[in-house]
Structures are given as structure tokens and as C-alpha cells.
N, C-alpha and C positions, 0 to 999 in steps of 0.2 A: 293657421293659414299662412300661407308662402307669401311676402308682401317684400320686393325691391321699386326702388325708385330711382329712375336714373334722369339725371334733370342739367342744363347749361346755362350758367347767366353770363349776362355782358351787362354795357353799359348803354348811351344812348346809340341806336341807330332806326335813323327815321325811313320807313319802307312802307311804300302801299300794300294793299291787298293783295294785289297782282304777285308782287313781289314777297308776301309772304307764303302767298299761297304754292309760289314751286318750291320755297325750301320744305314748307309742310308735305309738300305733294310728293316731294325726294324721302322725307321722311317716311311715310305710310309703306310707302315702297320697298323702302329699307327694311324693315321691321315684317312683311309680306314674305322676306324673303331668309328673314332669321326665324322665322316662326315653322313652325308644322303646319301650315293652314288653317292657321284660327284666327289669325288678323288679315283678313282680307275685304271683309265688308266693314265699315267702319261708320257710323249713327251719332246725331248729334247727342253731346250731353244730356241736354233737356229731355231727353230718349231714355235714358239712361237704364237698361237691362227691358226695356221694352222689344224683343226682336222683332216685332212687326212693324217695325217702325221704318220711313223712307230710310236708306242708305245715302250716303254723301257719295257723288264720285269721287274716284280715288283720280281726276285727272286735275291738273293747275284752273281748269274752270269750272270745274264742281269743287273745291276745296274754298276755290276766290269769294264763287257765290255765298257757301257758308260763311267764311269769313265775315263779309260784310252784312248777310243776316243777322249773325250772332252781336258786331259788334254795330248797332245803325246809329248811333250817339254821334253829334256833329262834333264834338269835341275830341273822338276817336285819335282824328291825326297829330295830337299833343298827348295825350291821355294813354295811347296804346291801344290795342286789339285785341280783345280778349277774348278767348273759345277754346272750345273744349271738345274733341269727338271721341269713342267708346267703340271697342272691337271682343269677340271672342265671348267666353261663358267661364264662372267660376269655377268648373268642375273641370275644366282643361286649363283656360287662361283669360282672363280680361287684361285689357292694355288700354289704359285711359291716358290719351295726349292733348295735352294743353299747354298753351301760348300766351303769353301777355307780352306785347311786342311791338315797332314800329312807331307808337310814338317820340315825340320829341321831346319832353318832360324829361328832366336829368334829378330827379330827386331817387327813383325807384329802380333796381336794374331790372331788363328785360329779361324771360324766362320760356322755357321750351322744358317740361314734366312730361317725362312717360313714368305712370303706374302700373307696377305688373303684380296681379293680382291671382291667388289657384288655392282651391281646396286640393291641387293634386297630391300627390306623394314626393316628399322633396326628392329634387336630382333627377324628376321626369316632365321635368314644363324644358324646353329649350329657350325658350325666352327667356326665363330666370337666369341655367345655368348660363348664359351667351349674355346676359348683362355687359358685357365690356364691349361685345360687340356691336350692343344697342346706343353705348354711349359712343363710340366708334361714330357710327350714322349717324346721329344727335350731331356731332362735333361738325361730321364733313357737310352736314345741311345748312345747319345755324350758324356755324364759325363761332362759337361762346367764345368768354374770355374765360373761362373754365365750365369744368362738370367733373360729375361724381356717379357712381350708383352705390345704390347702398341699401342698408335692412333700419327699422326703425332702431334697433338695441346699436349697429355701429353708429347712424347718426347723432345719439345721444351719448355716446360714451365719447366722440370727437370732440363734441359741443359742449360736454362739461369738463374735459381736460382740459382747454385753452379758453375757453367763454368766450364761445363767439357767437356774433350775428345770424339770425339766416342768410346774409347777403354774402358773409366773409368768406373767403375762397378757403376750399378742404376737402379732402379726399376721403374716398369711400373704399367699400374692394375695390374699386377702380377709378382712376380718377384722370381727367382729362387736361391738358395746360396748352394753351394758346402760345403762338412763336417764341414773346417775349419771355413767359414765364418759363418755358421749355428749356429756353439756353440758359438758365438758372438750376435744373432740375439737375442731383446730385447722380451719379451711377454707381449701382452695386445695390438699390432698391431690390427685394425678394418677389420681384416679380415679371412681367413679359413688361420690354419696353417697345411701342409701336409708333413710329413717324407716319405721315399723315402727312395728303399732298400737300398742304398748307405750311406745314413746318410746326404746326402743335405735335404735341406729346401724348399719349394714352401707355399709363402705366396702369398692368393690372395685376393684382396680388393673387386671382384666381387663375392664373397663367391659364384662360379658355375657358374657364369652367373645371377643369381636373381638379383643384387645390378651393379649400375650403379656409380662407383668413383667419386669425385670429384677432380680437378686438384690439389686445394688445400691439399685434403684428401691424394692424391700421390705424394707431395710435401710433407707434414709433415711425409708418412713413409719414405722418402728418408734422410730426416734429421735426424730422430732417428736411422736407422741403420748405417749413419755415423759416429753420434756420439757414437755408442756401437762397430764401428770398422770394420763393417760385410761387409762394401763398400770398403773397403780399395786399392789402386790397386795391382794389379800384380808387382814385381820385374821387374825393367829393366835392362839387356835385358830379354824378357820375355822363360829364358830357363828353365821354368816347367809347366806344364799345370793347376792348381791349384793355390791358394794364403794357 
């Protein structure tokens, strides 16, 4: 089965509902519009491969409303906002997006996961092959302080070369860096480098999707931009969203 995950942390930034729900809502959008037509109706988690099930609207006040259904815990606005909505069918694409976000709690960083999931035939889901582009949206929605996407076999082969956290910043076929980390990033990386109105970075080894990485290939950029800095972690506790 075809399984990338392209996902952004940050650190603390505290945002209401209102306010998470246009970055989600920018998102959906995004991804609407990388897609073939398979992520357009989008269903709460708890739903989960049920297609008769209500749809969420895809606008800032059907996303809001979810939002604060999923998350009604009076401790949310410290705690974060957790939710999850589900798009598309396994035999084309499922795209599961999830949030834990806008609280104020500086122990845990915040996070923004798209799952792309397909029994298709590899090299014919777009979403898959356009993962950079999903992290692309990801980035210009959320502002992380990094992202990645990636296959479970490179996430594990990153994470046992350097022993790192889930938290600790690292790249995947494609990997994303916030301003700071950005002006750290070394050039001559074997892949597309893409600026971003913000001033982050999006390097991708799959230069589009044409180019298939090697583990190794995403092992030695992970080792150059540690050693240029650009990985470095976040301060703990983690109370700014950014490095």
C-alpha cells in the first residue's frame, strides 16, 4: 500500500478556533486543488470511511464549528485543539488531516499531519507523487517551524541514523525550513530549492515528483543540514513557535 506523511511542527502559538480554522480551511483548499478530485468532501474522523456520513464544510465556519465540536474540553485554550477530518477512498486516495494546535502549554510542539494513503498503482495517485507540494500548503497555511514528508522505511532509516525524537527537526523526500532555519540551509542539495512568501525553504529530492530519492540520498541531506545548523531543535520548553 502507497503510505506518505507529510506533517509541520512548531512551538507554542496560542490561536482560537476562529483562527485555526482559516489556516485549516486554506489547507483543505490546497490539497482540493493538488488532488484529482478525491479530496473535496472531507468527514469528521469519528466517521472515519463511513461515506454517508455529514461532510464538514470546507469554509472557515464549517471547519470552526468542527473544530470546537471535536475539541469542547474547557482546558482546550492551554491544552491545544485536537481534530482530525478524512477525504477520498483507498482504491484512489485517502488524505487524513490532523491538528493539535493553539494551545498555550509549551511542553509539546504543535502539529498539522496529512496522511496519504492508496491501494493504487505507485506513480498514479497525484497526491503522493506532489507530496512536496502538499508540504508546500502545509507550510504556507501553518507557518511550522519545519516539515517533512516522507514513507514510513525513510522516516525510520533518518531516526536511526542520528537517534532522534519525534519532535526533532529532519527531513524527508522533502523537507521544509522556516526563515531562520532557511538562512542556515547549505546549497548544492540534489534537489529543487523553493522560497516561499514567508522566507522558509522547501527542498525537495523528488524535484516534483519525476525523481524517486534514495534512503541514503535522504540520509546524507539530513546530515548536511545538521551540520550547517538548519536542524537544530527548538528551545525547551518549547515557548515560541519558530527556532
Amino acid at each position: 500500500m502507497l503510505s506518505v506523511v507529510v506533517h509541520g511542527l512548531w512551538g507554542v502559538r496560542k490561536e482560537d478556533p476562529g483562527q485555526l480554522a482559516e489556516r485549516w480551511a486554506g489547507l483543505l483548499e490546497g490539497l482540493s486543488g493538488i488532488s484529482s478530485g478525491e479530496c473535496t468532501t472531507w468527514r469528521a474522523a469519528e466517521s472515519e470511511d463511513d461515506m454517508s456520513a455529514a461532510p464538514v464544510e470546507r469554509t472557515v465556519s464549517g471547519v470552526r464549528e468542527y473544530v470546537e465540536q471535536a475539541s469542547p474540553e474547557p482546558d482546550a485554550p492551554y491544552i491545544g485543539y485536537t481534530a482530525s477530518l478524512w477525504s477520498g477512498r483507498l482504491d484512489t486516495v485517502k488524505a487524513t488531516v490532523s491538528i493539535n494546535a493553539g494551545g498555550s502549554a509549551n511542553r509539546v510542539p504543535d502539529s498539522c499531519v496529512v496522511e496519504l494513503a492508496s491501494m493504487a498503482a505507485p506513480g498514479s495517485v497525484e497526491l503522493v507523487n506532489r507530496s512536496a507540494d502538499v508540504l508546500c500548503v502545509l507550510a504556507g497555511c501553518w507557518g511550522p517551524d519545519w516539515g517533512e514528508a516522507y514513507s514510513r522505511e525513510e522516516y525510520r532509516s533518518v531516526k536511526q541514523e542520528f537517534g532522534l525524537r519525534p519532535s526533532a527537526p529532519r527531513g524527508g523526500r522533502s523537507v521544509y525550513l522556516s526563515p531562520g532555519r532557511a538562512a542556515l540551509a547549505p546549497e548544492g542539495l540534489p534537489g529543487t530549492y523553493t522560497r516561499t512568501a514567508s522566507g522558509g525553504l522547501l527542498i525537495d529530492l523528488t524535484r516534483g515528483g519525476a525523481a524517486q530519492p534514495s534512503v541514503e540520498a535522504i540520509v546524507e541531506m539530513n546530515r548536511e543540514l545538521r551540520a550547517a545548523g538548519a536542524l537544530e531543535p527548538l528551545p525547551v520548553p518549547f515557548d515560541r513557535d519558530t527556532f
